[in-house]
N, CA and C atoms of all chains as a GROMACS GRO file, in nm:
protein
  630
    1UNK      N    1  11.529  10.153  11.530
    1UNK     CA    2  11.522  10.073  11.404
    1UNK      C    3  11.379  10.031  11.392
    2UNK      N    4  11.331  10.016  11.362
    2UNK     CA    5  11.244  10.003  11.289
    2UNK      C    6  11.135   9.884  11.265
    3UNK      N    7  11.047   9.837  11.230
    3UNK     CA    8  10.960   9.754  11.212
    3UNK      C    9  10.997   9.625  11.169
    4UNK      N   10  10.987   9.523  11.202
    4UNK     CA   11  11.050   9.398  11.091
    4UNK      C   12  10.844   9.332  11.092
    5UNK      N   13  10.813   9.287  11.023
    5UNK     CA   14  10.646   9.227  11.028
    5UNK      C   15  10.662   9.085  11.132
    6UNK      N   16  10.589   9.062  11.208
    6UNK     CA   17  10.606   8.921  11.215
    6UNK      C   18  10.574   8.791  11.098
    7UNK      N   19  10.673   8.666  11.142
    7UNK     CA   20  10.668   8.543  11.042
    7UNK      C   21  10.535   8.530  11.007
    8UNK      N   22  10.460   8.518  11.024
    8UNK     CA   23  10.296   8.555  11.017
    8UNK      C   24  10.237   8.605  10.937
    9UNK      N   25  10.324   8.751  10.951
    9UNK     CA   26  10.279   8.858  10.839
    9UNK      C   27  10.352   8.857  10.728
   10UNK      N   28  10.425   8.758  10.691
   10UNK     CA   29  10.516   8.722  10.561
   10UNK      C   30  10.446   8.730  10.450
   11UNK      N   31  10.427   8.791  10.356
   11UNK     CA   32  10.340   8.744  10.198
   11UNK      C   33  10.405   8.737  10.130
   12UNK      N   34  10.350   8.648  10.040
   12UNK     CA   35  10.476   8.572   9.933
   12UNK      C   36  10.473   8.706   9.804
   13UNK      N   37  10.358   8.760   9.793
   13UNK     CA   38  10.352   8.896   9.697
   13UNK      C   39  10.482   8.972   9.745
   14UNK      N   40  10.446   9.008   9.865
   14UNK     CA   41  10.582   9.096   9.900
   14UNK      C   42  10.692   9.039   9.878
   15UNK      N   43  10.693   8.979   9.891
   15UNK     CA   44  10.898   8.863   9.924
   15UNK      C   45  10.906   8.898   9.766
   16UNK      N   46  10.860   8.835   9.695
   16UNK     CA   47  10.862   8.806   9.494
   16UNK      C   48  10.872   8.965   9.492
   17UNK      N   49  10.800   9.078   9.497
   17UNK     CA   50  10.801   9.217   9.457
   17UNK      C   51  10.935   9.256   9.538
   18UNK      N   52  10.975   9.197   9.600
   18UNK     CA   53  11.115   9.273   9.698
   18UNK      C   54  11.207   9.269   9.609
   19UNK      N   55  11.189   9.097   9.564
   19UNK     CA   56  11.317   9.024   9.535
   19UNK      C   57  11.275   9.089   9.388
   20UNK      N   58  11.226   9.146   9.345
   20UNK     CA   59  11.215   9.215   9.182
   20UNK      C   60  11.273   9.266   9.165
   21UNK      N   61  11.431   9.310   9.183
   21UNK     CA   62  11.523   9.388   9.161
   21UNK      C   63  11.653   9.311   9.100
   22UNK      N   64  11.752   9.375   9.062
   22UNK     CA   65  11.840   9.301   9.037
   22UNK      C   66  11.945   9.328   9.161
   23UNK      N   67  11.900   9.456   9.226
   23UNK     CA   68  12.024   9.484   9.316
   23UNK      C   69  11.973   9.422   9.433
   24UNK      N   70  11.881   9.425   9.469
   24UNK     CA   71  11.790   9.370   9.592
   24UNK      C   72  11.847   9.175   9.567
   25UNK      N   73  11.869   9.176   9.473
   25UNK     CA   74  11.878   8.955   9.441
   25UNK      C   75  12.036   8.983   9.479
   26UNK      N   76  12.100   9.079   9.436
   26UNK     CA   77  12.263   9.058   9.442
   26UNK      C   78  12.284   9.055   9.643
   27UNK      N   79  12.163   9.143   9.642
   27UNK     CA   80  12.203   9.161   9.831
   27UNK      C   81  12.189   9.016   9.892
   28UNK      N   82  12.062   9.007   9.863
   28UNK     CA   83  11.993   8.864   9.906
   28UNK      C   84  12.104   8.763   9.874
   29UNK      N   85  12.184   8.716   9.773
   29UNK     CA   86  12.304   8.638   9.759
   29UNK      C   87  12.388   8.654   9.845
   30UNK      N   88  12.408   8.794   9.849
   30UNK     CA   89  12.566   8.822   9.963
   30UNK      C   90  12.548   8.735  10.100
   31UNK      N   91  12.365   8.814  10.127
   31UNK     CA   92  12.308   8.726  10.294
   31UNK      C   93  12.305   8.561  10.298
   32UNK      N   94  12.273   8.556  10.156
   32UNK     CA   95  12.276   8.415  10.170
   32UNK      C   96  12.343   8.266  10.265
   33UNK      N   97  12.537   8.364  10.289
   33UNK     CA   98  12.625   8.338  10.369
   33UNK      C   99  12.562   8.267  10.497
   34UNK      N  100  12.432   8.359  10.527
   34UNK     CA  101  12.393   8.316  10.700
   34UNK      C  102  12.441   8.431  10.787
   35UNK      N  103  12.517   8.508  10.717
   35UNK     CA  104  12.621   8.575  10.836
   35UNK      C  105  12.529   8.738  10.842
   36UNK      N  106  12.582   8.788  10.923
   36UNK     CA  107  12.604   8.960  10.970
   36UNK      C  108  12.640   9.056  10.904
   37UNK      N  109  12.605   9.144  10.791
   37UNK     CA  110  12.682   9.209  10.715
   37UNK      C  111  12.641   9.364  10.768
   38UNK      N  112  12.717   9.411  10.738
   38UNK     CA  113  12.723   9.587  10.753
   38UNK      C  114  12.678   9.625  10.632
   39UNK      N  115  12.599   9.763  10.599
   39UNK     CA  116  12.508   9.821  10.510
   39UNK      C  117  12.631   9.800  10.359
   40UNK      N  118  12.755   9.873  10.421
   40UNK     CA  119  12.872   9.900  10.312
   40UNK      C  120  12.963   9.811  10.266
   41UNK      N  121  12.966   9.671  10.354
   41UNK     CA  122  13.026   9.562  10.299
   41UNK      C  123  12.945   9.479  10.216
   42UNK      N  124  12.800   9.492  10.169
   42UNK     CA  125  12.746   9.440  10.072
   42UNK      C  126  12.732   9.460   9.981
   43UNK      N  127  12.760   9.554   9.905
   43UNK     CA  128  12.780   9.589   9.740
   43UNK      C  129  12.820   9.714   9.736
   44UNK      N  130  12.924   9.709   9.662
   44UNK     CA  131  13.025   9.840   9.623
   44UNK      C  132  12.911   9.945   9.519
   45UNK      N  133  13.000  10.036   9.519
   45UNK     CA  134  12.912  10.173   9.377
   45UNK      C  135  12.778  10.156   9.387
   46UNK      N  136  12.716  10.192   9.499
   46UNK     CA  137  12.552  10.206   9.558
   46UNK      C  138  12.577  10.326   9.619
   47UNK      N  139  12.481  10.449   9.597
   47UNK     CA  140  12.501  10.527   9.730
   47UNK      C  141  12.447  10.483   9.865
   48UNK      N  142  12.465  10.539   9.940
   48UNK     CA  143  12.416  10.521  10.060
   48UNK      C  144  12.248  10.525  10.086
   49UNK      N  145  12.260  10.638  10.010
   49UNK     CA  146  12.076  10.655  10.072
   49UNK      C  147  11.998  10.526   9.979
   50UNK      N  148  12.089  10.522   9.872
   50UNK     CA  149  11.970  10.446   9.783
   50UNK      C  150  11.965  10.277   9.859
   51UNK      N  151  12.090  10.246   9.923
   51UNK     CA  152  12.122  10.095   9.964
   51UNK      C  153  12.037  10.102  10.084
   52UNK      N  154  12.017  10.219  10.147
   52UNK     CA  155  11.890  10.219  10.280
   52UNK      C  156  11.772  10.233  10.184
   53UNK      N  157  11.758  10.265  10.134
   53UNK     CA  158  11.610  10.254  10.034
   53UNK      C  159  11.573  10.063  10.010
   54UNK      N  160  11.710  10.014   9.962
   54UNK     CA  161  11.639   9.869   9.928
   54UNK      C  162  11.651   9.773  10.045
   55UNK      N  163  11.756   9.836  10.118
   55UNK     CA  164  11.731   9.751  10.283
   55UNK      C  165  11.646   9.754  10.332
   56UNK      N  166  11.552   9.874  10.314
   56UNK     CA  167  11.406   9.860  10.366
   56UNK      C  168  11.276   9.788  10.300
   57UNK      N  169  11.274   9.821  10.182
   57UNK     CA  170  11.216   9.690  10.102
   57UNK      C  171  11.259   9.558  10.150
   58UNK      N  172  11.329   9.530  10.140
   58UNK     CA  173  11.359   9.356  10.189
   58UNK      C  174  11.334   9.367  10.308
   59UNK      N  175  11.338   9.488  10.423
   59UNK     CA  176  11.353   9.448  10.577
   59UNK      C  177  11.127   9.418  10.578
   60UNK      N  178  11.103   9.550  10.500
   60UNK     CA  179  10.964   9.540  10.537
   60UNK      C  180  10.906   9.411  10.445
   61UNK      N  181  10.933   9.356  10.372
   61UNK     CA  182  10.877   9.271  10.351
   61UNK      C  183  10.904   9.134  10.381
   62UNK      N  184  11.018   9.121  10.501
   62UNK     CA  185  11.022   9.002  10.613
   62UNK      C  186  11.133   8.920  10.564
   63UNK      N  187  11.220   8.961  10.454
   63UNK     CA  188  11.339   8.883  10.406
   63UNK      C  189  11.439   8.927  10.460
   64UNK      N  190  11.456   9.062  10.567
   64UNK     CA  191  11.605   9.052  10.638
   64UNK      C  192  11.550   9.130  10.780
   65UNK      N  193  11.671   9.085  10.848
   65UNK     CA  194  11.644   9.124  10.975
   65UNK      C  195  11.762   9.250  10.954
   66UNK      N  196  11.736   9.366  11.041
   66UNK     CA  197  11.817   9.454  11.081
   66UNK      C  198  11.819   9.524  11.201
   67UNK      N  199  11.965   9.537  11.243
   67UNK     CA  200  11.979   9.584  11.394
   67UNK      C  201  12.097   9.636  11.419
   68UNK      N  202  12.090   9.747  11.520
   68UNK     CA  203  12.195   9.831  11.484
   68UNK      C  204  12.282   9.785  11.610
   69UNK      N  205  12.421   9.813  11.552
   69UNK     CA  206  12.520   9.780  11.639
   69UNK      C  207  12.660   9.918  11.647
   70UNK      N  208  12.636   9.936  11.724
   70UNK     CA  209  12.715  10.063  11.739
   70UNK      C  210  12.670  10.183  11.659
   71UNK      N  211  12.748  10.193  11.519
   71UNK     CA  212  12.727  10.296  11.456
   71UNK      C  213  12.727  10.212  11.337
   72UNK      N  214  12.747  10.125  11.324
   72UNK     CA  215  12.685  10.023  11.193
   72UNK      C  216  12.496   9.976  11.222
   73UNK      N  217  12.492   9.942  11.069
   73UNK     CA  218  12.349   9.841  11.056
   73UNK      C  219  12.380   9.742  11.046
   74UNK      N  220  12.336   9.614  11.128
   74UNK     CA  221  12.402   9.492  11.078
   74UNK      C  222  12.281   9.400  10.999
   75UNK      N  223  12.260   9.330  10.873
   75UNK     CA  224  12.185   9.313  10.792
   75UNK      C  225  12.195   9.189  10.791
   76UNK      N  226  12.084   9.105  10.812
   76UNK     CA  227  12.080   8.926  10.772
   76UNK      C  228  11.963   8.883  10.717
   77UNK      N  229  11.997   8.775  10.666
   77UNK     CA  230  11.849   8.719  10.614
   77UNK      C  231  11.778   8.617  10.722
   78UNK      N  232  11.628   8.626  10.713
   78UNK     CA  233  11.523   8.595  10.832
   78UNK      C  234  11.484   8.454  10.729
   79UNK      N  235  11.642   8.357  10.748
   79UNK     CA  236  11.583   8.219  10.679
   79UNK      C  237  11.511   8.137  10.732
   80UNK      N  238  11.547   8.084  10.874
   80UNK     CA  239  11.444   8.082  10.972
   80UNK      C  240  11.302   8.094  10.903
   81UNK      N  241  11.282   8.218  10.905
   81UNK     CA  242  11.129   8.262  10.922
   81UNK      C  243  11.067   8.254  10.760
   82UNK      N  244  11.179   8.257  10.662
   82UNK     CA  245  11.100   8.232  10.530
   82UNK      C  246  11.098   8.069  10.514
   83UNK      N  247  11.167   8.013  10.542
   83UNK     CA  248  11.191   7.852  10.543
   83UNK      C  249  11.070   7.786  10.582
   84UNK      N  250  11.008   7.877  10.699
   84UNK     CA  251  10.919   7.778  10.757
   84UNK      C  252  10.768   7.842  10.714
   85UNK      N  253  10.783   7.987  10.681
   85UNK     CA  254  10.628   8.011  10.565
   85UNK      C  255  10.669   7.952  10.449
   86UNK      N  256  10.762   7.970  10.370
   86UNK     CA  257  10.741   7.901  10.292
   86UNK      C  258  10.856   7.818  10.215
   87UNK      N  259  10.844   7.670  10.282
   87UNK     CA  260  10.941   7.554  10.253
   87UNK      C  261  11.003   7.531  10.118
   88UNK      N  262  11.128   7.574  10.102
   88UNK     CA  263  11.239   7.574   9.951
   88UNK      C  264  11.232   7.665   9.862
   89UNK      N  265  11.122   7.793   9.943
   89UNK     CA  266  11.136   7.873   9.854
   89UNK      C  267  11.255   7.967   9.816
   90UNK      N  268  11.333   8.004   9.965
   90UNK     CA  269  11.442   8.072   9.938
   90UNK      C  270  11.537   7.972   9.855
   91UNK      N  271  11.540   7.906   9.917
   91UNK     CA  272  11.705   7.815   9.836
   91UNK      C  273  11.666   7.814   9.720
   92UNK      N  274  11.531   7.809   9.659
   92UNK     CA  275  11.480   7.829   9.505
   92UNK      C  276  11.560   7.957   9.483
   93UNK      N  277  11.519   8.028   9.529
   93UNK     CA  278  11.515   8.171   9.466
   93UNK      C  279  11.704   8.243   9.474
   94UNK      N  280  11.719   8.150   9.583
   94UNK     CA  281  11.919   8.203   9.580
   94UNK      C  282  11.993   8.119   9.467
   95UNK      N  283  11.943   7.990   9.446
   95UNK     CA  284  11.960   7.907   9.351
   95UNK      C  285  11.930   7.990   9.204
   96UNK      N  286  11.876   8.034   9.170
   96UNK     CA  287  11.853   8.091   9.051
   96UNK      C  288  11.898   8.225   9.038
   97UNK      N  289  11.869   8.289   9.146
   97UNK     CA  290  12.017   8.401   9.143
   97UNK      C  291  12.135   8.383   9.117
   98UNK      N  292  12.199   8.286   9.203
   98UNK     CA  293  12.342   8.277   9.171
   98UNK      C  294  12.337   8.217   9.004
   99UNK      N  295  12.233   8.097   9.009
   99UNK     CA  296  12.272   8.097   8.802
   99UNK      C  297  12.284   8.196   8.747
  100UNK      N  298  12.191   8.317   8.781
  100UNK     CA  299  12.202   8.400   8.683
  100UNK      C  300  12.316   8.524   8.705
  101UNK      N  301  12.347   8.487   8.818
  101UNK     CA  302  12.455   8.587   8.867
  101UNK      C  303  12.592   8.501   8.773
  102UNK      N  304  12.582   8.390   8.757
  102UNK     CA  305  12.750   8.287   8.715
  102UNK      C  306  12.748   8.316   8.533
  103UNK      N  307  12.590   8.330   8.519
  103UNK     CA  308  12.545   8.381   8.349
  103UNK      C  309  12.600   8.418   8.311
  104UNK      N  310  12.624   8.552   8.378
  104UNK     CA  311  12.646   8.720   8.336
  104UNK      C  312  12.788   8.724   8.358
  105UNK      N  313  12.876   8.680   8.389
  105UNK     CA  314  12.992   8.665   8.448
  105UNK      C  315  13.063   8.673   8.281
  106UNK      N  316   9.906   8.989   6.809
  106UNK     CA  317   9.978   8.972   6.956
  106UNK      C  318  10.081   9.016   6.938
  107UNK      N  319  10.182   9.085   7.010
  107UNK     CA  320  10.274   9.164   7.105
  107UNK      C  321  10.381   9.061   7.110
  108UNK      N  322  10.508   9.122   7.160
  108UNK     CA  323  10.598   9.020   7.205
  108UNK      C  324  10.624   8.914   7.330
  109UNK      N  325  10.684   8.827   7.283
  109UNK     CA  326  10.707   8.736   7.407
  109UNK      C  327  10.826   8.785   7.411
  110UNK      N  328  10.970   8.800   7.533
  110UNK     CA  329  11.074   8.753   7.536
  110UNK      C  330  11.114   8.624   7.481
  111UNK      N  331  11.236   8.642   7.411
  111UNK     CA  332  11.269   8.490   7.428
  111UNK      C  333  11.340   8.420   7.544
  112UNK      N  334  11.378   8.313   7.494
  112UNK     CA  335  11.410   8.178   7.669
  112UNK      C  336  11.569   8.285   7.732
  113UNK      N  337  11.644   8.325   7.654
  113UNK     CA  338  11.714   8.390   7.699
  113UNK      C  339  11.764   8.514   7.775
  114UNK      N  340  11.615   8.596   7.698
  114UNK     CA  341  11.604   8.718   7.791
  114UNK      C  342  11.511   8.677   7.878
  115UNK      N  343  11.453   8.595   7.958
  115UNK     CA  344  11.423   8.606   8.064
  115UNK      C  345  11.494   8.602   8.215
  116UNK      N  346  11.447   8.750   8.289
  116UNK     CA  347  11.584   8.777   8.338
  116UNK      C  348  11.488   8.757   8.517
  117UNK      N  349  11.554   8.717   8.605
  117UNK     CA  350  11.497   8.653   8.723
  117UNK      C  351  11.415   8.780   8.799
  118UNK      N  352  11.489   8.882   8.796
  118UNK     CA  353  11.414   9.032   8.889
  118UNK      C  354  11.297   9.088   8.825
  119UNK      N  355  11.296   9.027   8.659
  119UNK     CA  356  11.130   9.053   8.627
  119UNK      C  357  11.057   8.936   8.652
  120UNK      N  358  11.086   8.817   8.600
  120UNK     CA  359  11.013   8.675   8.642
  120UNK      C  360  10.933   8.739   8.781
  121UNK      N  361  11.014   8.772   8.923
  121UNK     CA  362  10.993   8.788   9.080
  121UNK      C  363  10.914   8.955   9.034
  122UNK      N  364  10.920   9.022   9.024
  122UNK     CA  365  10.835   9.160   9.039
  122UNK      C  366  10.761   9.129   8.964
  123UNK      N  367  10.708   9.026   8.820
  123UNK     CA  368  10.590   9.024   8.817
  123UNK      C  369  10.489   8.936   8.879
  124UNK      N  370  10.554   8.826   8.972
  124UNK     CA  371  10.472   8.766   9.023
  124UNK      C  372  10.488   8.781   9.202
  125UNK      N  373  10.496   8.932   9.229
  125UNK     CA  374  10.507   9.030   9.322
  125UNK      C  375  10.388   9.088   9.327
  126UNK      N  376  10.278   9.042   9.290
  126UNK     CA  377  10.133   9.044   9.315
  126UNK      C  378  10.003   8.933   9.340
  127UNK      N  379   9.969   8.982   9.462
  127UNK     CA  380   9.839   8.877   9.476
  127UNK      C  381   9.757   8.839   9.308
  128UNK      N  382   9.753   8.912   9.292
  128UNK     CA  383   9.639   8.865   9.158
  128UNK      C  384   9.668   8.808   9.039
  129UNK      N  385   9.842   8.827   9.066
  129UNK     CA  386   9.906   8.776   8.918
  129UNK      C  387   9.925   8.649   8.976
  130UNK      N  388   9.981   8.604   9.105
  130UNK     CA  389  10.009   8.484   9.168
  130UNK      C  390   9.883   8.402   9.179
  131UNK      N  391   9.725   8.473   9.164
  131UNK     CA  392   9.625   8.359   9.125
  131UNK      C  393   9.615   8.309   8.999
  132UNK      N  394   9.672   8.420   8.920
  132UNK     CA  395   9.706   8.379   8.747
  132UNK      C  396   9.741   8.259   8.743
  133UNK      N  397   9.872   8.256   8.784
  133UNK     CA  398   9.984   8.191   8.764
  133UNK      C  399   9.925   8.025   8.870
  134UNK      N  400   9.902   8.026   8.948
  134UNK     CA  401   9.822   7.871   9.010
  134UNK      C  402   9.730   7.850   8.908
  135UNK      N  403   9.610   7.912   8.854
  135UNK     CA  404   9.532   7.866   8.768
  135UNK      C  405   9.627   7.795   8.642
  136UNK      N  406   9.715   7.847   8.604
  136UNK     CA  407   9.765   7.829   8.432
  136UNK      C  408   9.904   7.699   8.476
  137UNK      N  409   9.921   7.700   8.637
  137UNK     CA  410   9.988   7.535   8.628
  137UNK      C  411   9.924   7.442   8.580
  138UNK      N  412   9.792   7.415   8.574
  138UNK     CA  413   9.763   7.325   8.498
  138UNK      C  414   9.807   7.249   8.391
  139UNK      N  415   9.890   7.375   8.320
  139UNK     CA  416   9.922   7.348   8.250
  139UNK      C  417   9.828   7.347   8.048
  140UNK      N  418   9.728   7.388   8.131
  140UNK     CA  419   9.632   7.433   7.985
  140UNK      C  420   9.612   7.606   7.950
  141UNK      N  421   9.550   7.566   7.818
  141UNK     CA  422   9.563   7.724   7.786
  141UNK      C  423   9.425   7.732   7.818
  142UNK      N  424   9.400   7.910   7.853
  142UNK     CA  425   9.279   7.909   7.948
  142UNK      C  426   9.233   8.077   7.873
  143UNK      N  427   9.152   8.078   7.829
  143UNK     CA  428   9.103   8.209   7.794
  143UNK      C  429   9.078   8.372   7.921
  144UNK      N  430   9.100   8.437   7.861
  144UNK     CA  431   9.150   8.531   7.947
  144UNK      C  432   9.026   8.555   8.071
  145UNK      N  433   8.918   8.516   8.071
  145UNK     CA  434   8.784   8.550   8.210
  145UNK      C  435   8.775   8.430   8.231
  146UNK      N  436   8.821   8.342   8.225
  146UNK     CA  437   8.792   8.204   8.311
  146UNK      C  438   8.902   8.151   8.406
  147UNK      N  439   9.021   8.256   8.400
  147UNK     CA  440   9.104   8.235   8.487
  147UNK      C  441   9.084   8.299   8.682
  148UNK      N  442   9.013   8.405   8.609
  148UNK     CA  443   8.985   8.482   8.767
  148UNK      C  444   8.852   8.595   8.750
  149UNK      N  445   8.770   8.551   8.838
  149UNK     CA  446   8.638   8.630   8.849
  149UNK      C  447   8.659   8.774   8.891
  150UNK      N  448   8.598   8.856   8.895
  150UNK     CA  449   8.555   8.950   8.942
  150UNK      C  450   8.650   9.077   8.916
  151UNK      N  451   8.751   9.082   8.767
  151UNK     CA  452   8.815   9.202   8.829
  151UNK      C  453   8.821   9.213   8.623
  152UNK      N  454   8.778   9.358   8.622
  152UNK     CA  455   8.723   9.408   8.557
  152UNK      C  456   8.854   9.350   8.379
  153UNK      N  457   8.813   9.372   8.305
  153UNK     CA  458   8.913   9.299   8.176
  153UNK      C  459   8.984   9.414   8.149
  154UNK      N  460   8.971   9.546   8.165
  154UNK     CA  461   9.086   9.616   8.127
  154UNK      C  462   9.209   9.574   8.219
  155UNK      N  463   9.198   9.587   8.369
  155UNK     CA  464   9.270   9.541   8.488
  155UNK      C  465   9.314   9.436   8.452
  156UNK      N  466   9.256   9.300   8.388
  156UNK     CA  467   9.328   9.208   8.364
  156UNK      C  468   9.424   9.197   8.253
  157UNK      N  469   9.390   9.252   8.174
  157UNK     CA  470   9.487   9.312   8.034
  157UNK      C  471   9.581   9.320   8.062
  158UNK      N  472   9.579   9.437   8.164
  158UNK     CA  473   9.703   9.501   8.201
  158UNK      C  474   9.875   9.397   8.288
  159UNK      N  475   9.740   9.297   8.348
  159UNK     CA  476   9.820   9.166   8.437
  159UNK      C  477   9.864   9.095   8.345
  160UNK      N  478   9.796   9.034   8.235
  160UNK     CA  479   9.885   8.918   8.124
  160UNK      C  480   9.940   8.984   8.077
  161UNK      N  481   9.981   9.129   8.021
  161UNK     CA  482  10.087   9.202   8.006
  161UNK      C  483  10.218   9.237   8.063
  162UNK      N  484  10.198   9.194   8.202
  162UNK     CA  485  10.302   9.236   8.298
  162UNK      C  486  10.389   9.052   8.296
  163UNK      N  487  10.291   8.949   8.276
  163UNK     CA  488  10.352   8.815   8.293
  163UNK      C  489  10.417   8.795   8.163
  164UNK      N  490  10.353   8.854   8.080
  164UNK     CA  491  10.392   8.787   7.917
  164UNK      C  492  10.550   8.868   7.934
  165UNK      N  493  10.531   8.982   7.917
  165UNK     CA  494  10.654   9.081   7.901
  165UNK      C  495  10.796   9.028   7.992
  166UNK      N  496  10.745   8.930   8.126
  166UNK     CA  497  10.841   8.876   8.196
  166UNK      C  498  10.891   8.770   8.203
  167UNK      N  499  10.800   8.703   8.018
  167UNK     CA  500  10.839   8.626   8.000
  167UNK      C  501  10.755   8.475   8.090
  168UNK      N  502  10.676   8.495   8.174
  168UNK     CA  503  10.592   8.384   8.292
  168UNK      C  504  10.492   8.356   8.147
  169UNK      N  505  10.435   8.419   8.084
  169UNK     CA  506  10.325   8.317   8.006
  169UNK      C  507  10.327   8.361   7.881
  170UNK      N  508  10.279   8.263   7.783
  170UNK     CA  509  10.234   8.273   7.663
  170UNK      C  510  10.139   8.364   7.616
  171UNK      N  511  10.070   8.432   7.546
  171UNK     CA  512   9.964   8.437   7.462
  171UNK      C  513   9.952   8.427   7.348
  172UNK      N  514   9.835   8.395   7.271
  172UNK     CA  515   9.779   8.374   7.157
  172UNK      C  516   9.640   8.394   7.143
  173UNK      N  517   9.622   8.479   7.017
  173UNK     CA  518   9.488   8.480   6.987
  173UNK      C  519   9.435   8.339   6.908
  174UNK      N  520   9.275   8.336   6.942
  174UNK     CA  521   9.250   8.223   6.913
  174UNK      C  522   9.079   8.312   6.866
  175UNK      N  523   9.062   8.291   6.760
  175UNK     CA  524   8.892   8.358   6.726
  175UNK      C  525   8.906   8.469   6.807
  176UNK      N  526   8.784   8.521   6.896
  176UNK     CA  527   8.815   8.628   6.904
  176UNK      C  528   8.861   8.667   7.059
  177UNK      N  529   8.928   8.564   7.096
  177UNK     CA  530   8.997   8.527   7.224
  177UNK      C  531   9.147   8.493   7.231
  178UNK      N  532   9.210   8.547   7.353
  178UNK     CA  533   9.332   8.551   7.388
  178UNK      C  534   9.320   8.459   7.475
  179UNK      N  535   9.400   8.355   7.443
  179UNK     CA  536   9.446   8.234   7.520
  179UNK      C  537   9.608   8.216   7.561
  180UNK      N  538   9.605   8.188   7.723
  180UNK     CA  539   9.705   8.211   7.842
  180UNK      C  540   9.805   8.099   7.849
  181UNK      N  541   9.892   8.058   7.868
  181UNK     CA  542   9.912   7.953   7.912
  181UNK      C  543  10.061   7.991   7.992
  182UNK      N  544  10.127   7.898   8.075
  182UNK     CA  545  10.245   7.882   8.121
  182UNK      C  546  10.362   7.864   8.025
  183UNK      N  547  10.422   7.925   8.029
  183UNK     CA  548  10.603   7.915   8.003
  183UNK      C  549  10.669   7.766   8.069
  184UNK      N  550  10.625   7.698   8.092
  184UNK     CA  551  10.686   7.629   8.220
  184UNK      C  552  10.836   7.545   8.128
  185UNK      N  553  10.829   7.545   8.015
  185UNK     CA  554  10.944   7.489   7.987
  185UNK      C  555  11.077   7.579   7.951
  186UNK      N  556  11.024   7.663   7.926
  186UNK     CA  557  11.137   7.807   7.892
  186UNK      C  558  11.196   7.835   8.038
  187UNK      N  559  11.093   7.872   8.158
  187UNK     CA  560  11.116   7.901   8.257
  187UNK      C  561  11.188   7.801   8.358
  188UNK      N  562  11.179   7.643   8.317
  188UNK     CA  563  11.216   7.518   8.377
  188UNK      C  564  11.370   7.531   8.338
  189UNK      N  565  11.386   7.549   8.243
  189UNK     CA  566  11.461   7.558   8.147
  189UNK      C  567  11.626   7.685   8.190
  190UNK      N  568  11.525   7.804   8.240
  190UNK     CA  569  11.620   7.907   8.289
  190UNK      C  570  11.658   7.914   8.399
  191UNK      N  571  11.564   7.865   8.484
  191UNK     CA  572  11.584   7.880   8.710
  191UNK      C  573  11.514   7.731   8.728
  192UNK      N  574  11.601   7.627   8.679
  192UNK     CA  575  11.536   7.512   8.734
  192UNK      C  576  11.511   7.469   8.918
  193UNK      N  577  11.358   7.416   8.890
  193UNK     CA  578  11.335   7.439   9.013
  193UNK      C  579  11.228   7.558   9.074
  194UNK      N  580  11.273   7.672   9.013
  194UNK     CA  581  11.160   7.806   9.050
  194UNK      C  582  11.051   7.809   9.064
  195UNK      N  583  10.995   7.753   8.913
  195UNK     CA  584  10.847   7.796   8.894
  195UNK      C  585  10.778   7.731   8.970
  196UNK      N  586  10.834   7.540   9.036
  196UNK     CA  587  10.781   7.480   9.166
  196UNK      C  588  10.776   7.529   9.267
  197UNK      N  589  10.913   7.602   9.297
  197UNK     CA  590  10.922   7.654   9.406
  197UNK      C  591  10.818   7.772   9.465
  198UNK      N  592  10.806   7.857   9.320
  198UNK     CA  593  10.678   7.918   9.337
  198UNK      C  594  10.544   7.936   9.327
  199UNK      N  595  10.500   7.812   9.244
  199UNK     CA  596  10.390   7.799   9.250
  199UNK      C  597  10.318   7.680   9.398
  200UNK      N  598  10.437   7.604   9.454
  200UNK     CA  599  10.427   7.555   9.593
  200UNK      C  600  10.392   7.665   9.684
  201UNK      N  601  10.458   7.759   9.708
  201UNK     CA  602  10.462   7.897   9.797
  201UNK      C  603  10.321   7.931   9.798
  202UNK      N  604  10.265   7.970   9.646
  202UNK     CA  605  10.147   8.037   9.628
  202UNK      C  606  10.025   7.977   9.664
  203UNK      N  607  10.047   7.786   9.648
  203UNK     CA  608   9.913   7.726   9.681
  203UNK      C  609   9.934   7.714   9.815
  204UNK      N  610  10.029   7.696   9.934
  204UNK     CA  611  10.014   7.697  10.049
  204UNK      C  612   9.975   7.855  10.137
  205UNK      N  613  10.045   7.934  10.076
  205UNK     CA  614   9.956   8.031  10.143
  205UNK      C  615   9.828   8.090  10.081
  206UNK      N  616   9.771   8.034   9.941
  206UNK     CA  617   9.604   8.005   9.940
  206UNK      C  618   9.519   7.961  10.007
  207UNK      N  619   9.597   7.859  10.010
  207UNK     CA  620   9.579   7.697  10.108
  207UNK      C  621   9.496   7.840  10.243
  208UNK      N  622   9.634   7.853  10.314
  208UNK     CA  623   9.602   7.868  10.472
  208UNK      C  624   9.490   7.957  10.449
  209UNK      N  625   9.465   8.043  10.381
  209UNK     CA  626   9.402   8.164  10.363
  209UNK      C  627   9.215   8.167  10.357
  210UNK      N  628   9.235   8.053  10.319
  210UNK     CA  629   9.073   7.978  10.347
  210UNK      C  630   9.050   7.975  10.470
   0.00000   0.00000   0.00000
């Protein structure tokens, strides 16, 4: 697996350009939980290759951790490590997701 | 002048991918001020077509205003449209952006 940057190497350009997606914000909500998710229990009607395409955007730009467990990926968010570069920004940014996720509803 | 979105179509995955750049994120600290600021007094050294192209990418996402004024385009913040849609955000991100300025000195 692969590279994660260290907390260090966090940039807020990257995190904002990650989170520029709409499918990339729906993931980031799911993680929000705190918990462990598998590649395929986070959003239905994605293919596969494309949901490893945006897991890697978010992994390389320091918003999730990933690690493999058996024959799964297990996917979390590195709140920890964005919390403390940069203080309220996530809960900002899940906060306004989910509004706009309750919007559209 | 071109279009703004209105308060409604501003949708959060463009708000975040356009301020998914170092240079738009110095934009965007300069124009908390909260004044309108003509388009070369916001940031030195990077050529005015290049910058064109940046208040294009904020306006279109809805992050700032423009208006011509004589024979100048004047910038300013959204901050009430945007306060308005992800309350909370635009602090959240313009906090983010001056602390890792901050360290970067």
């Amino acid at each position: 697996m692969t590279a994660h940057p260290e907390r260090t190497q966090i940039q807020l350009a990257n995190v904002l350009a990650a989170m520029g997606s709409p499918l990339r914000l729906r993931i980031v909500r799911v993680l929000a939980d705190g918990g462990e998710h598998t590649c395929g229990s986070i959003v239905d009607g994605v293919a596969k290759s494309n949901l490893t395409h945006h897991y890697r955007v978010l992994r390389e730009a320091g918003i999730i951790w990933q690690r493999p467990s058996g024959r799964e990926t297990l996917q979390s968010l590195r709140r920890d490590d964005l919390d403390a570069r940069f203080p309220g920004l996530l809960d900002a940014l899940i906060d306004a997701a989910c509004l706009e996720a309750a919007a559209e509803v």
